[in-house]
Each structure stands twice: as structure tokens, then as C-alpha cells.
N, C-alpha and C positions, 0 to 999 in steps of 0.2 A: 381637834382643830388647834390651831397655835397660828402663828404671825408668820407671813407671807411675803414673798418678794411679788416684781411684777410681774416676772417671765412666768411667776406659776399663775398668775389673775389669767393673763393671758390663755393660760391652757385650759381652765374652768371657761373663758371664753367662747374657745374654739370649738372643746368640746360639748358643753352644754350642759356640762357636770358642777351646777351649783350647790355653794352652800348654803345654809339656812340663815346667815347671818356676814355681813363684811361689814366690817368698821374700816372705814379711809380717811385717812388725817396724813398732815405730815407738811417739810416748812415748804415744798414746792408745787404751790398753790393751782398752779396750770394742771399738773399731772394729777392733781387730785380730785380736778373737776372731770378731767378725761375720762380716767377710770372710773368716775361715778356712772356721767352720761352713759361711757360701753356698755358698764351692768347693768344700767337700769332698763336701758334699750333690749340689751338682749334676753334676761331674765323674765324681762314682763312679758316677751313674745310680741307677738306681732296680730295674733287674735283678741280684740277689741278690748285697745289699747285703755280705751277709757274706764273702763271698767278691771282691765287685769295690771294697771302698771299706776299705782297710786302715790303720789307726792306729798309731804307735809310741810308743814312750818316748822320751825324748830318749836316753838314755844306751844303747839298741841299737848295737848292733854296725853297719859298716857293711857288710859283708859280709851282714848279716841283713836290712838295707834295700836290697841290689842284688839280692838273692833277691826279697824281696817287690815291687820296681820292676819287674823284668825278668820278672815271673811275666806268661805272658795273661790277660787277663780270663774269664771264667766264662759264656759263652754271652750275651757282649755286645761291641763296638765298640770299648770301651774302657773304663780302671777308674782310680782313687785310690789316692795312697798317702802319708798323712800323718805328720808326725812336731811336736811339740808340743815346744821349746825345742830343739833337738838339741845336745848338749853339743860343743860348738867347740873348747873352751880344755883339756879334761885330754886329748886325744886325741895319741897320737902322730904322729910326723911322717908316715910309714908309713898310718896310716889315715887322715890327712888326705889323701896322695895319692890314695889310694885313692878317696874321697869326691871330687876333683876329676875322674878320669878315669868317674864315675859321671857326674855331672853332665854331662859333656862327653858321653856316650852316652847319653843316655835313650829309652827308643825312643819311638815316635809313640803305641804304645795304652795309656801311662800319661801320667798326669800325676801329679807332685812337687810336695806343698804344704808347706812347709818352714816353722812360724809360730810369734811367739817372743811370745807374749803376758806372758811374766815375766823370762826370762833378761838379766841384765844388759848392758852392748853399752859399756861406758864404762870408765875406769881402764885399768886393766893390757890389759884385754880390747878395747880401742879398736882397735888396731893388726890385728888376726889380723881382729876383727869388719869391718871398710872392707875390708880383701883378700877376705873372704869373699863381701863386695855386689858388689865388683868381679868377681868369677869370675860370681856367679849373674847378673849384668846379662849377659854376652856368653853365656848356656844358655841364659835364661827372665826372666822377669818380675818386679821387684824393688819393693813398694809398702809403703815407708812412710807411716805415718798420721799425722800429725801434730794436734796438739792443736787444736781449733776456735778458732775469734775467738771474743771475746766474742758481738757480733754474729748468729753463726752459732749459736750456743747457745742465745741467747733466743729464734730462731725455731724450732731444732728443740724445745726446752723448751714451747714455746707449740703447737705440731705434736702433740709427744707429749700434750699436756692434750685439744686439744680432740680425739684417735682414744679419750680414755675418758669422753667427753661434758663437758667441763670446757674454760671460757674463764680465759687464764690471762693477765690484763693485765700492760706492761709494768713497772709499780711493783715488781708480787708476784714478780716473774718474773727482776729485778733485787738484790731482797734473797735469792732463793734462793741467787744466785751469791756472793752478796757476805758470805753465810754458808756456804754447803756449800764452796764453791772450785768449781774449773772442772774436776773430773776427772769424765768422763761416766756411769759407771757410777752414782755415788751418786747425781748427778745425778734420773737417769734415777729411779733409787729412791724419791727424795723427793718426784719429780711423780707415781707411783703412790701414795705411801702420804698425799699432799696431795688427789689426785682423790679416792681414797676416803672420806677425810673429808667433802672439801666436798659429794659424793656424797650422803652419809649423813646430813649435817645439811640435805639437801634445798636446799643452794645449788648453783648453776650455774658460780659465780667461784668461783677460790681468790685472795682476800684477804692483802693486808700482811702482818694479824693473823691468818692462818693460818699463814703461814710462818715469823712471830715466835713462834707457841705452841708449833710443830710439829716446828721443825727446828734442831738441835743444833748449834751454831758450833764450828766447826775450832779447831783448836789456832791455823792461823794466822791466821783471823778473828778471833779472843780475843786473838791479839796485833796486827793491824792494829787494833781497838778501845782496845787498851794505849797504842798510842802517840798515837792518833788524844787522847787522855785525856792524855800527858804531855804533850802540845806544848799542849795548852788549859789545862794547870796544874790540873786536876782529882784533885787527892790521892787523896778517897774512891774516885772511878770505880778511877782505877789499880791502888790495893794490892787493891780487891775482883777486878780481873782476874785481878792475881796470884795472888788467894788461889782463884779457882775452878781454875785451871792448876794448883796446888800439890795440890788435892782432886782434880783428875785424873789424879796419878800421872806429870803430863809433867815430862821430863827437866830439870832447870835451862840444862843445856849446849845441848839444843834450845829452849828458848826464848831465851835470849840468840841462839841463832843465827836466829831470826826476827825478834827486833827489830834487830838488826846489819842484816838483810835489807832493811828498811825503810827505815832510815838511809842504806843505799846507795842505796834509790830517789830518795830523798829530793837526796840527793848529784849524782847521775847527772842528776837533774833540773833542779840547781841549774847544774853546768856547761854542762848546756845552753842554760837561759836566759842565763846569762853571756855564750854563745858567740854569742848571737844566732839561737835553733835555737829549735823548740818543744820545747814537755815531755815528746812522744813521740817526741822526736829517738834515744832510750835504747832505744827496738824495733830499731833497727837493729844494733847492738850485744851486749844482751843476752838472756837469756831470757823476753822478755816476749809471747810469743802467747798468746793467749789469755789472758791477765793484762792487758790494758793498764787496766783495774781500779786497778792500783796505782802507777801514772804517775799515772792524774788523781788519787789521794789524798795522792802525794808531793806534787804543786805545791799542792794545798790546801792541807796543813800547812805547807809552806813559805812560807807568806804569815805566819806568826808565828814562824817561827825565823829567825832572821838567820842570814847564814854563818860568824861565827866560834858563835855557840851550837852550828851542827851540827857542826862541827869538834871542839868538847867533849866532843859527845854521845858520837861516835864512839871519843876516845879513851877516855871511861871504859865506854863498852861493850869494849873491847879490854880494859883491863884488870880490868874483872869474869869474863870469860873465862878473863886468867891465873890472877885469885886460883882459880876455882875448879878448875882443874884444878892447882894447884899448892900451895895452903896448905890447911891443913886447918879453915877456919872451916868451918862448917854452910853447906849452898849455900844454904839462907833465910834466914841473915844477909848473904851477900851479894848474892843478887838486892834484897831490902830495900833495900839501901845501898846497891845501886845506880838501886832506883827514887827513893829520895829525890836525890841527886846530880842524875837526870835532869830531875825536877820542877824542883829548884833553879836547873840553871844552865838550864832554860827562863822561869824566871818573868821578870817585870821589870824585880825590884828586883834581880835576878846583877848582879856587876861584869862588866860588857861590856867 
């Protein structure tokens, strides 16, 4: 067994041909609950469910999950046995063995769906979590989900419109993204509660100005619009951005840490044209799937910021950072002061 894409879950699906073991993780969270719910639905059958299609906590015992794996099925071929995050990191060493010599036994009339739709997998937990993929790759079936391309979005986005009678061109379908972000759950939310509308007011399309009226900009949208406004020298636009973020209760420390974010794309973009690379030369490198959204807005802005301005930019977003975790000004005097700095040493008339 080894690690798996979808199109092949899918065919263990159709066919009816499972493995003894699927581990599902991965950063796009919607798709990993999908594929749970499919396997576990179809794997446990449909003969009395209550008994052949068995769900856990993560925080079970493992001894209480080799009881319910190793139990038969209930007047059927074979059964389910799911566990939802299973906690990895407070377990001791002792139940950890324990949980590898399970895996390593599984018998053929279950199957182990093992799926972590929240648990963290990074930090501290990076190291145990890669040894864990590694054991479950040589048991069973290991499929992470990984976040769509852009691309891939706006067709299932325009897929999902028209299963509720609704044509969903790509202008409208482009601002969704470009206001919700790319994470598919909401997504998916916004093209239902867009069809209903447009539904309802007896249209067919959902419109630009539907999804300008309708749908609420991210914290990080309202700040790709922040900077998108400081690099064009727009004073009013900016401090109004600020001041809607400020009415939202968002963090000061999380948004400097978004515009910082920007700066680097920004950056990352630059050294690359320097290098002689294109603007998407930075997908290779960093976390940009399903973002490449923010590649093509870095080299846009970067057609009015020279590179020593972004240079500036960056150090005094570093040190608006320090002051506020370090002095005691009001953090809206210092985001202020540092949106004016930014304005400033974008404009013209800055000593370059």
C-alpha cells in the first residue's frame, strides 16, 4: 500500500475494493471530511449499520479501538471502524506501540478510516505526525487532500452553480475568490446562499454585483485591498480599511501579520524578476497553491514600488510589530503611524 490520490479513493469506491486501513488528512479540510463520510458510508455497508459501521473519539483508548477493529461484523462480509482526529501526540510510548502492532494486524473484514479533519499536523507535532504517515503507508492507504488551484475552483465553483440552476460566469466567479479566499467549505457556502438569491430575484446568473452585495471580505482580502490602496497612495481608501478591520475586532498583531505577508509576495516576486524567472517562479518555493491570486497582485503593485521603497516598507512593518508587542502605545496609534510611514515612503515626492 503506499499514498494515494483521489481519482484512485474513488475507484476503491465504486468498486467495492477496500483497504484495510485509509489514513485522510490534508490542508483542505471540506475534501477530507467528504472522503471520510464516502468511506465510511460505503465500507460499513448498509447491513445494520449500527453495529457494522463504528465511530470513535479521537481520544479512545487504543485497546478500545483493537476491540471494536477486531470485533466481526454483524451478519455481513465485512464492517467500519472510524475514528475522527485520533490524538497522536499526548499518548504514551506503550500505546503507541500498541496502535503500531494494530495497524500492522488488521484483519481483512474491517476496514480502518483514520481522518483528521482539524488536528494540527505541524510545530512540535510535525516529527511523530511524518513517522505516523510513514507506518500507515506500508498497512493501508494514506490520502492527503491538498488545497485546489485556483483554476480547479472556478470550475467546480461554476459546477456547483449550475446543479442548483444557476450560470455562474467567470468575472462573478473570480471576485468570489478574490473576496471569500480559497478555502472550500465557505466557498461552497456562498455559491448556495448566491444561487438562492439570484434564484429568487428570478435571475438565472449570479452577477459581479451580486457577489459585491452579498459576500463579506476576509480579514485577508480587506488587507490585500489595504495594500493594493497604499502602493496607489490612496490615504482615504487605506485608513477606511483600517478602520473597518478595527470595527471587526481583528487583532492589530494579525494584521500587520497580513500586510508583512503581502510585502513578501511582493518581495519574492521582485527577486524573481531580478533573477530573470517569472512572477510565479515563488510557487515553487512557497505556499502559494491555490493562491497564485497573489503572485499576479504582487507584480501588479510592484510596477509602482521600486525596490528600495519595498525595502522601507518592510522594515517599518518589522518595526510596527516590535513597538506593539513591546511598548505600551495604543495598537491604533501605532498601526496609524504605521499606515501613514507606508503611504509616505510610497508616494513620489519620498526621498528615494
Amino acid at each position: 500500500m503506499a499514498r494515494i490520490e483521489e481519482a484512485e479513493l474513488k475507484r476503491h469506491l465504486t468498486q467495492g475494493a477496500f483497504a484495510s486501513l485509509y489514513v485522510l488528512a490534508g490542508e483542505e479540510k471540506y475534501l477530507v471530511k467528504r472522503a471520510a463520510r464516502q468511506l465510511i458510508d460505503k465500507a460499513g455497508g448498509s447491513l445494520f449499520p449500527e453495529f457494522n459501521r463504528n465511530e470513535l473519539d479521537g481520544a479512545c483508548t487504543i485497546d478500545s479501538l483493537a476491540d471494536a477493529v477486531e470485533a466481526l461484523p454483524f451478519m455481513a462480509e465485512h464492517k467500519c471502524v472510524a475514528v475522527q482526529d485520533l490524538d497522536l501526540w499526548d499518548r504514551s510510548q506503550g500505546e503507541l506501540d500498541k496502535l503500531d502492532q494494530l495497524l500492522e494486524n488488521l484483519p481483512g473484514t474491517t476496514t480502518l478510516v483514520l481522518w483528521f479533519p482539524t488536528a494540527g499536523t505541524g510545530g512540535k507535532a510535525a516529527s511523530r505526525w511524518q513517522s505516523f504517515l510513514r507506518k500507515a503507508e506500508k498497512y493501508g492507504c494514506v490520502l492527503l487532500c491538498a488545497r485546489r488551484t485556483e483554476g480547479e475552483l472556478k470550475r467546480l465553483l461554476a459546477k456547483e452553480a449550475g446543479k442548483a440552476g444557476c450560470s455562474f460566469p467567470s468575472q462573478g466567479v473570480q471576485r468570489l475568490l478574490d473576496y471569500a479566499g480559497q478555502d472550500l467549505n465557505r466557498l461552497l457556502g456562498e455559491v448556495e446562499k448566491l444561487c438562492a438569491y439570484a434564484l429568487g430575484t428570478g435571475q438565472p446568473s449570479i452577477t459581479p454585483a451580486m457577489v459585491e452585495k452579498l459576500v463579506a471580505k476576509s480579514t485577508e482580502v480587506t488587507v490585500f485591498l489595504m495594500v493594493d490602496a497604499l502602493v496607489a497612495g490612496s490615504y482615504e481608501k487605506a485608513y477606511s480599511l483600517l478602520d473597518s478591520l478595527f470595527y471587526q475586532r481583528e487583532e492589530p498583531i494579525a494584521i500587520i501579520g497580513a500586510l508583512a505577508a503581502s510585502y513578501v509576495d511582493m518581495y519574492r516576486v521582485r527577486a524573481a524578476l531580478d533573477s530573470g524567472l517569472p512572477a510565479s517562479a515563488p510557487t515553487e518555493y512557497g505556499d502559494y497553491k491555490g493562491k497564485e491570486f497573489r503572485l499576479r497582485r504582487a507584480e501588479r503593485n510592484l510596477r509602482r514600488l521600486p525596490g528600495p521603497v519595498l525595502h522601507k516598507s518592510l522594515s517599518l512593518l518589522l518595526e510596527a510589530d516590535l513597538a506593539l508587542k513591546g511598548s505600551r502605545l495604543e495598537p491604533r496609534v501605532v498601526m496609524d503611524g504605521l499606515i501613514a510611514r507606508l503611504l509616505l515612503a510610497a508616494s513620489p515626492e519620498a526621498d528615494r
